[in-house]
C-alpha positions in Angstrom: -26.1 65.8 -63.0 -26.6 68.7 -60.6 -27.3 68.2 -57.0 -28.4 70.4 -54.2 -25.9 70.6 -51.2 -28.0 69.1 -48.3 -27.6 70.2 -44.9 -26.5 67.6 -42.1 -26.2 68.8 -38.8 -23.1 66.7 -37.6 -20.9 65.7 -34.2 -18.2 68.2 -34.3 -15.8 65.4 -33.2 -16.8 63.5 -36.8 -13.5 64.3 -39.2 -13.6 68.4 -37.6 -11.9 68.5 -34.2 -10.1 66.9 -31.6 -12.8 67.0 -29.0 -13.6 63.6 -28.0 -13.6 62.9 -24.5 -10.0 61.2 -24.9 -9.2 64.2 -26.6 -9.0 62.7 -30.4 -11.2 62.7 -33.3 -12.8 60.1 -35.6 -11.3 60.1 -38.8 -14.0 59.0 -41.3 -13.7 58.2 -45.1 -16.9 58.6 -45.8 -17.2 62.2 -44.1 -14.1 63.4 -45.8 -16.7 62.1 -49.0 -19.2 64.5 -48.3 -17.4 67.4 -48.0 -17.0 69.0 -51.1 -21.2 68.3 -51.4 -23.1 68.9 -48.3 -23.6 71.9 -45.7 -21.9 71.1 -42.5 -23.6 72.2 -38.8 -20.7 71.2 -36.4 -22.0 70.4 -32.8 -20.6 68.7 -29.8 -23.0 69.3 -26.7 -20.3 68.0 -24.5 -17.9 70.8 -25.5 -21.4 73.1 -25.2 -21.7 72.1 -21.9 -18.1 73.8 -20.8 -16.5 70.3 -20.6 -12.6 70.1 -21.9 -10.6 67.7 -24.4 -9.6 65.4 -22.7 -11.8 65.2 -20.2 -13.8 62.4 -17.9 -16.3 60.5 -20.1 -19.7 60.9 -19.6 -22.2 57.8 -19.2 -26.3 57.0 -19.1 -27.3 56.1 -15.5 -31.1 54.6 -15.0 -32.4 54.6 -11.5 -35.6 53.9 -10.8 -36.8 54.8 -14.6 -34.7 57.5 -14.6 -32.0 58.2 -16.9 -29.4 60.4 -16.0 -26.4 61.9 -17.6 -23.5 61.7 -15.2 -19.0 61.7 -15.1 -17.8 58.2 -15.5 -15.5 58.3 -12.6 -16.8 61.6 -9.9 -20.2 61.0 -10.2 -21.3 64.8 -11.2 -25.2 65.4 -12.6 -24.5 66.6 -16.0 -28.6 65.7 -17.1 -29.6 69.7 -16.5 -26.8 71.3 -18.5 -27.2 68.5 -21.5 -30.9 69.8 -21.5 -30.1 73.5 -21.3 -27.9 72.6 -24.0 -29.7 70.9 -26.4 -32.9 73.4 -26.5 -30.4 76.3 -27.2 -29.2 74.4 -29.8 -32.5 73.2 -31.0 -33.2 76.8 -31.7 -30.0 77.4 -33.9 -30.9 73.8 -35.7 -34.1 75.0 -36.3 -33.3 77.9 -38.4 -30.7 75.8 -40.3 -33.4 73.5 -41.3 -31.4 70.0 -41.9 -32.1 67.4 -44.5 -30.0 65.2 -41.7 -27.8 64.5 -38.7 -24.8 62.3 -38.6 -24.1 61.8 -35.1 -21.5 59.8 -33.1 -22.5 55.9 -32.8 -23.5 54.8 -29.1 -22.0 58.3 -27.1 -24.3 58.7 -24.4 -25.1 62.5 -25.5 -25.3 62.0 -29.4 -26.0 57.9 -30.0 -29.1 57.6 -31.9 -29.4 53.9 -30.5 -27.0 51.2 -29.0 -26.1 53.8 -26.3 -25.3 51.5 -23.1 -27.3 52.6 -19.7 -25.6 51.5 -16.9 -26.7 51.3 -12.9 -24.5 53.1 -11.2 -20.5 55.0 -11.7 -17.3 52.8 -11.7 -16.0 50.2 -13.1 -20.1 48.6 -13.6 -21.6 45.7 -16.1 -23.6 48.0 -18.1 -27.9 46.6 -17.7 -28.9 45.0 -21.1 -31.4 48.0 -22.3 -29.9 50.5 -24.8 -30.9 53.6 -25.3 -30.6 57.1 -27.6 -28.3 59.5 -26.4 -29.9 62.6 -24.3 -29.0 65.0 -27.3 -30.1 62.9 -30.0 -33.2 61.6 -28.6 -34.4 65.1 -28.1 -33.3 65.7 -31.9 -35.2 62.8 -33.2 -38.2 63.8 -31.7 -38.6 67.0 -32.6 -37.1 66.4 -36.3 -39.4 63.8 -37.0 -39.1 64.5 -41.0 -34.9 64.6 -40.8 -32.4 61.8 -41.6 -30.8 60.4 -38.7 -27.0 58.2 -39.1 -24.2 57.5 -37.0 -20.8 57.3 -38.5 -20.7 53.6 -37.3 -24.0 52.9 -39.6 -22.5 54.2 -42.6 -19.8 52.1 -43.4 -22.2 49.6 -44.1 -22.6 50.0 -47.8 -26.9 49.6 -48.2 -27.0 52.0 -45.4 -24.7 54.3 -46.5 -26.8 54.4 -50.2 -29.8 54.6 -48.5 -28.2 57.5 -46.6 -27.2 59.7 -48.9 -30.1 58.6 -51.5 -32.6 60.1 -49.0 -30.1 63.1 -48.2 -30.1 64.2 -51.9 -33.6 63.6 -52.3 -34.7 66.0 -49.7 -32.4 68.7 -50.0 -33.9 68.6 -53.8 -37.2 68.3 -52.5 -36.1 71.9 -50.4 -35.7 73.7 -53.7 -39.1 72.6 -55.2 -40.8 74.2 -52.3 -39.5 77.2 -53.0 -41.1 77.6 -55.9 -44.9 76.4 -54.3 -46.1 74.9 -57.5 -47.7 72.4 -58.9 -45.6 72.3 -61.9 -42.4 72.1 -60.1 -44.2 69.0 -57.8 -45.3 67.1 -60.7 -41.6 67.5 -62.7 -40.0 66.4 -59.1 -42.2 63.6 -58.8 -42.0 62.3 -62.5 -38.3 62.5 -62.4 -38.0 60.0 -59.2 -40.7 57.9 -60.5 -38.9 54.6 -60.6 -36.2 55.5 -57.6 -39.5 56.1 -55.6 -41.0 52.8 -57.3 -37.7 51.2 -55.8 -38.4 52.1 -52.0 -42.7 52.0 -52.4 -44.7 51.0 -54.9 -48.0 51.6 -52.7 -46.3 55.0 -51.5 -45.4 56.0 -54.9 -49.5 55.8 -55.8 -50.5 58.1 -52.8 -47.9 60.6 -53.7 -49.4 60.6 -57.1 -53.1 60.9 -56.1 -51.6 64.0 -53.8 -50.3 65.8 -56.8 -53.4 64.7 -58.5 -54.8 66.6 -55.4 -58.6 65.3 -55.9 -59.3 66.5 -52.7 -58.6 70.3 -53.8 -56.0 70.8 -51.1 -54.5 74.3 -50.9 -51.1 74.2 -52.5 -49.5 74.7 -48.8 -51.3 71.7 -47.6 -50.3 69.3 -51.0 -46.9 70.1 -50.1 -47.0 69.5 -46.8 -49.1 65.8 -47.3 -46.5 65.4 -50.5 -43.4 65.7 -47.9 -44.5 63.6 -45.0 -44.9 60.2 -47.1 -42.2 61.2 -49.3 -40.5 60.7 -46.1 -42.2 57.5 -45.2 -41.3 55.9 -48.7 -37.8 57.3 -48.6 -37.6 54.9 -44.6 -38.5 51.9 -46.8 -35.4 50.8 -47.8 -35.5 49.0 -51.7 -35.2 45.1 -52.0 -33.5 43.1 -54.4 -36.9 42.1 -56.1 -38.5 45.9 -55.5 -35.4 46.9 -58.0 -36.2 44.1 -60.4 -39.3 45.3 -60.9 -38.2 48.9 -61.8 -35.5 46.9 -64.1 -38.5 45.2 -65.8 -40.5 48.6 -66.2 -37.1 49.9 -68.0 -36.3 47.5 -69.8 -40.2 47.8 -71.1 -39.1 50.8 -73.1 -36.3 49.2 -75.2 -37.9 44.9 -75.8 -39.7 46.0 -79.0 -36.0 48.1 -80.3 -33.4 45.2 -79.0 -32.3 41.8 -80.5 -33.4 38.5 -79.6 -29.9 38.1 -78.4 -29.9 41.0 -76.2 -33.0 40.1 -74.7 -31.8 37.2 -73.5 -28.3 39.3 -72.2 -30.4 41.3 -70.3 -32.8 38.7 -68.7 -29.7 36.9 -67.7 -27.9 39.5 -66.1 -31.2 40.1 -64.6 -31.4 36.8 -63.2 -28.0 36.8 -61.8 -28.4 40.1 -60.1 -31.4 38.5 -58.6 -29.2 35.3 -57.8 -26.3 38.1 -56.0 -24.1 37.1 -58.6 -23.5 40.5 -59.8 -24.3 43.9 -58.3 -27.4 45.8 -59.3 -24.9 48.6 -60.9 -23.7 46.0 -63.9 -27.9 45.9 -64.7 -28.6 49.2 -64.2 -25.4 49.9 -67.0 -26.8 48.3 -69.5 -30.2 49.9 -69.1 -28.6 53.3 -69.2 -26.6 52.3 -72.5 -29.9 51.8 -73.9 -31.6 54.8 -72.6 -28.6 57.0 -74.3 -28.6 54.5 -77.6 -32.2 55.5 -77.8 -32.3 58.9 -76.9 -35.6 58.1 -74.6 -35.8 61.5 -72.8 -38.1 60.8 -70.1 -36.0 58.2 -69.1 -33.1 60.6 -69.3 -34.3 62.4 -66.2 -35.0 59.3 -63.8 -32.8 59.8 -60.5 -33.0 56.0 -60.4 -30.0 55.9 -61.9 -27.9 58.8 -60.1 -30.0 59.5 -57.1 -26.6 61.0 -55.5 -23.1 62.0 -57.0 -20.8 59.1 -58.2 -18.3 60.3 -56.7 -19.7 59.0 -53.3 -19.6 55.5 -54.5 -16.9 53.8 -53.1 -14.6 51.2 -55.1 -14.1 49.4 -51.8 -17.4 48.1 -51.5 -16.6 44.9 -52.6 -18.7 45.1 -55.7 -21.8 45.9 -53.9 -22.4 49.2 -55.7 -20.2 48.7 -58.9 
C-alpha cells in the first residue's frame, strides 16, 4: 500500500542534533522509524532564542498566576524571547501546514503536558500543578486540528498506533482536498469505513450524512465540516470491544462461504482476543486471508487493516501489535 509522507513539525533535539540543554540528544527508535516516511520540520526554540549547547536549563516559574520562563541557576527572564520566538516560528509552521508535532516530553518550552512549574530558581520542590510548555502551548492552541506527541508518549505501544494511525490518515486526507470533490470524499471515506467504525461509530454516521451533504453545503464548507470531526473521531481512541465489532461486520462478508469448523476458529480467536489472550493482529490475519481467498474487493481497500506502513510495527512490542 501507498502512503502519503505526513508532515510533523518536530524538537530538533529528537534523533537530529546535539542541542539539549546538557548538550546531548535523544536518541529515539521510534523517530529513526519514521524517517524514511514522514516530512521532518526541525525546531528547537531554545537554540531560536540565541541560547548555546550546553547551556543553563531553562524552567516554568508561577508567581502570582503568572508563569514565567526563566535560567535554572541566574535567574534571567527568558518569557519575552520564547514569545518573540514562537510567533516567528508560528508563521513558518503555518505555511508548512503539519499533520503533527512530536515534541520533547515535560521541557518547559516544548512539553505538551507534565511540564513541572516551580516557585522560585534554585535548588526548589517543584508546586504540584503541571503545565504545557510556553512553545507548545502556544502550538496547541493555534493548531487545534494537528496531532500533538512527545517522544516519551510514544513508546507506549496503543499510543504510538494511535499516533501514527491519525498521522497517515490526515496527511491522506491533505491529498483528497486537493482534488475538492465529492468523488474523491466519498472513495476516502468508504475506504476508512471500518478503521473509522473502530474509533466512532456515532462519528462515523455524521461524516456520512456530511458527504451525503443534505444540507447542500458548498463543497468548501463539506470539507471543511468533513475535517473537523474526522479529527474528533480520529481523538477517540478504539477499544477492545469497538474492534470486535468491526471483526464481526468482516467476518459478515465471509459466514455464508466458510465451514462450520472455521466458524467456530474464528469465533474463538475472537473470543480470546477479547479475553487479551492474543493480539488483535492474529484476528485481523485471518480476516485478511479470507478477504484475499475471496477476492472481496471492497474489502480490499479498507485501511482497517494497514492504516500505516508495517514497517512501523515494532517486534518488541511484546505481542501487542503482532
Amino acid at each position: 500500500m501507498n502512503f502519503e509522507r505526513p508532515k510533523i513539525v518536530i524538537s530538533k533535539c529528537i534523533g537530529f542534533e546535539n542541542c539539549r540543554f546538557d548538550g546531548s540528544m535523544i536518541h529515539n527508535h521510534e523517530v529513526e522509524q519514521l524517517k524514511p516516511f514522514v516530512d521532518f520540520m526541525l525546531i528547537c526554540p531554545e537554540m531560536e532564542m540565541g541560547l548555546t549547547s550546553p547551556r543553563e536549563s531553562l524552567r516554568i516559574i508561577e508567581t502570582d498566576g503568572v508563569r514565567r520562563l526563566v535560567l535554572t541557576k541566574s535567574g534571567v527572564d527568558m518569557t519575552e524571547d520564547m514569545k518573540q520566538v514562537t510567533k516567528e516560528a508560528y508563521l513558518t509552521i503555518r505555511a508548512f501546514q503539519p499533520e503533527g508535532f512530536l515534541l520533547k516530553s515535560r521541557s518547559p518550552s516544548c512539553g505538551i503536558k507534565e511540564v513541572r512549574v516551580y516557585e522560585s530558581i534554585g535548588k526548589v520542590p517543584c508546586i504540584s500543578k503541571k503545565e504545557k510548555g510556553i512553545f507548545s502551548g502556544f502550538m496547541m492552541e493555534h493548531f487545534p486540528d494537528a496531532v500533538f506527541e512527545d517522544e516519551g508518549r510514544i513508546s507506549n505501544f496503543n499510543i504510538r498506533e494511535n499516533f501514527y494511525t491519525m498521522i497517515f490518515t490526515k496527511a491522506d486526507f491533505r491529498m483528497v482536498k486537493t482534488e475538492n470533490t465529492i468523488k474523491a470524499l466519498t472513495q476516502f471515506h468508504e475506504k476508512n469505513k471500518y478503521l473509522f467504525m473502530a474509533h466512532s461509530q456515532n462519528q462515523l454516521k455524521v461524516l456520512g450524512r456530511i458527504v451525503a451533504n443534505h444540507k447542500n453545503l458548498t463543497m468548501d464548507e463539506i470539507y471543511e465540516a468533513y475535517e473537523e470531526n474526522l479529527h474528533k473521531l480520529l481523538l477517540k481512541m478504539p477499544t477492545c470491544g469497538q474492534y470486535v465489532n468491526v471483526m464481526l461486520h468482516i467476518f459478515g462478508y465471509f459466514s455464508k462461504m466458510l465451514s462450520e469448523k472455521e466458524k467456530a476458529y474464528f469465533i474463538d480467536s475472537l473470543e480470546d482476543y477479547h479475553n487479551k489472550h492474543i493480539p488483535q493482529s492474529t484476528v485481523m490475519a485471518i480476516l485478511w486471508a479470507w478477504v484475499i481467498r475471496f477476492n472481496e474487493e471492497y474489502l480490499i481497500q479498507q485501511t482497517v487493516f494497514e492504516p500505516f506502513p508495517k514497517a512501523l510495527i515494532q517486534v518488541t512490542d511484546s505481542g501487542k501489535g503482532l
